[in-house]
N, C-alpha and C positions, 0 to 999 in steps of 0.2 A: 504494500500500500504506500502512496506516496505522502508526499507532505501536506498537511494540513495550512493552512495562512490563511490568517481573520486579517481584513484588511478594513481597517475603518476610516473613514474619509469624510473629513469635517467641510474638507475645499475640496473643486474639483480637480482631478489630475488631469496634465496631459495624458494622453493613451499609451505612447511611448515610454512615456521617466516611470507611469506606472508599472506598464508592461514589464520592462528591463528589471525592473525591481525584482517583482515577480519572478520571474526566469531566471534571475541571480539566485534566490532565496530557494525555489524547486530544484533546481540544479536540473537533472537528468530525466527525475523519477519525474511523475503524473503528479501533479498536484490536483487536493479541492480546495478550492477556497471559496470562502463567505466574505461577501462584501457588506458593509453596515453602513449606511450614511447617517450620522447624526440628525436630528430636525433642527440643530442648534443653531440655526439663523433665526433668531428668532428676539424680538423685543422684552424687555424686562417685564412692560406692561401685557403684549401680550401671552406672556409666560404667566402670570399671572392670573390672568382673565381664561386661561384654558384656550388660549385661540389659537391653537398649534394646526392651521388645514396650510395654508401659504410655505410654513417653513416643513410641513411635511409633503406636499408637494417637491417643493426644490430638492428637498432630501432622496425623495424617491426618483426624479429624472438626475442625481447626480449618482444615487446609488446603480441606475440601469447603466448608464456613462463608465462606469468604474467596469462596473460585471463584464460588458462588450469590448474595454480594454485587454481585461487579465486572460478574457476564456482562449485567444490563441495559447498560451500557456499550460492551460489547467485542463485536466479530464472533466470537474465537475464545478461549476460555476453557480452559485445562490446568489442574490442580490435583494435586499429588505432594508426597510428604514429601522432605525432604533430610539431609543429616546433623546430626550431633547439634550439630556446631561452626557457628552460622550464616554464620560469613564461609566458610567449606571451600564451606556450601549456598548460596553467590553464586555464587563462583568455580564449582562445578559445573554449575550451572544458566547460567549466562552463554556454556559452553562450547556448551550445546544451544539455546541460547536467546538470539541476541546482540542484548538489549534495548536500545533507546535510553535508558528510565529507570530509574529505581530504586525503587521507595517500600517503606521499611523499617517493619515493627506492631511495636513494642517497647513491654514493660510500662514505666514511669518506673523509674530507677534504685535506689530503694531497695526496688520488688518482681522486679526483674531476677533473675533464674537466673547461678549462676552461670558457664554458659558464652555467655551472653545481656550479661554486661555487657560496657562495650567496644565490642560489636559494630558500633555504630552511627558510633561514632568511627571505628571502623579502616574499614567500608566506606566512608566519606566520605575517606577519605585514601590507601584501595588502588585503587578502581574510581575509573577513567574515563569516568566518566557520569554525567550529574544521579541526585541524590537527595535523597529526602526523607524524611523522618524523622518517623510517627507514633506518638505516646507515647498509649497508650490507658491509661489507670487500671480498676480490676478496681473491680467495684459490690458 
C-alpha cells in the first residue's frame, strides 16, 4: 500500500508547486490522498453569526482545485471541505484518514485569514507526523 498524504489547503495552490510536492512526498509507490480545504475565509462577524455558505463555497471549488492537481500523482484522490478552524480540519480529517504526511497550502502571513494564522505553527507542534508547509502568494 502506498503513502497516505492529508493535504490541507487554507490558499489555493498552483497545480504544479502542489503536484511536485506530492510526487516528492509518494516517491515511487501509489499514493491516496485526502485533500481538506478549510472554510477559513471567513469574517469574524460572520463566524459568528453561523454564516459559513460563501466561505464554504470557496472552500469546496478550492478543495476540487487541489484534488484535480494531486490525482496525476495518487491512485486515490478524496476532496471535502473541513471546518472553519484548520487545525479542528486536521484533527478531523486524520481521524478518517490516518495519513503518514502532512503538506499544509497556506497564504504567507501577512495575507493569512485570521483563523488561518498560527495554523501552520501549531500543526507542526500538535500532529505526529511529517509536515510541510507551502506558503503560496496570491498573483
Amino acid at each position: 500500500m502506498g503513502k497516505r498524504i492529508l493535504v490541507v489547503a487554507t490558499a489555493p495552490a498552483r497545480g504544479e508547486s502542489l503536484r511536485d510536492r506530492v510526487r516528492a512526498h509518494a516517491g515511487s509507490e501509489d499514493a491516496e490522498v485526502r485533500v481538506v480545504a478549510p472554510a477559513a475565509e471567513i469574517s469574524r462577524l460572520d463566524w459568528l453569526a453561523n454564516d459559513e455558505q460563501e466561505a464554504r463555497d470557496e472552500a469546496a471549488e478550492r478543495a476540487l482545485d487541489a484534488g484535480a492537481a494531486v490525482a496525476p500523482e495518487a491512485r486515490k484522490v478524496d476532496a471535502e471541505v473541513g471546518d472553519t478552524d484548520p487545525v479542528q480540519a486536521i484533527e478531523d480529517a486524520l481521524r478518517e484518514f490516518p495519513a503518514d504526511e502532512l503538506v499544509l497550502v497556506t497564504h504567507p502571513d501577512e495575507d493569512a485569514s485570521w483563523l488561518e494564522e498560527g495554523a501552520a505553527e501549531e500543526a507542526l507542534a500538535r500532529f505526529e507526523l511529517p509536515v510541510t508547509h507551502l506558503v503560496v502568494a496570491e498573483d
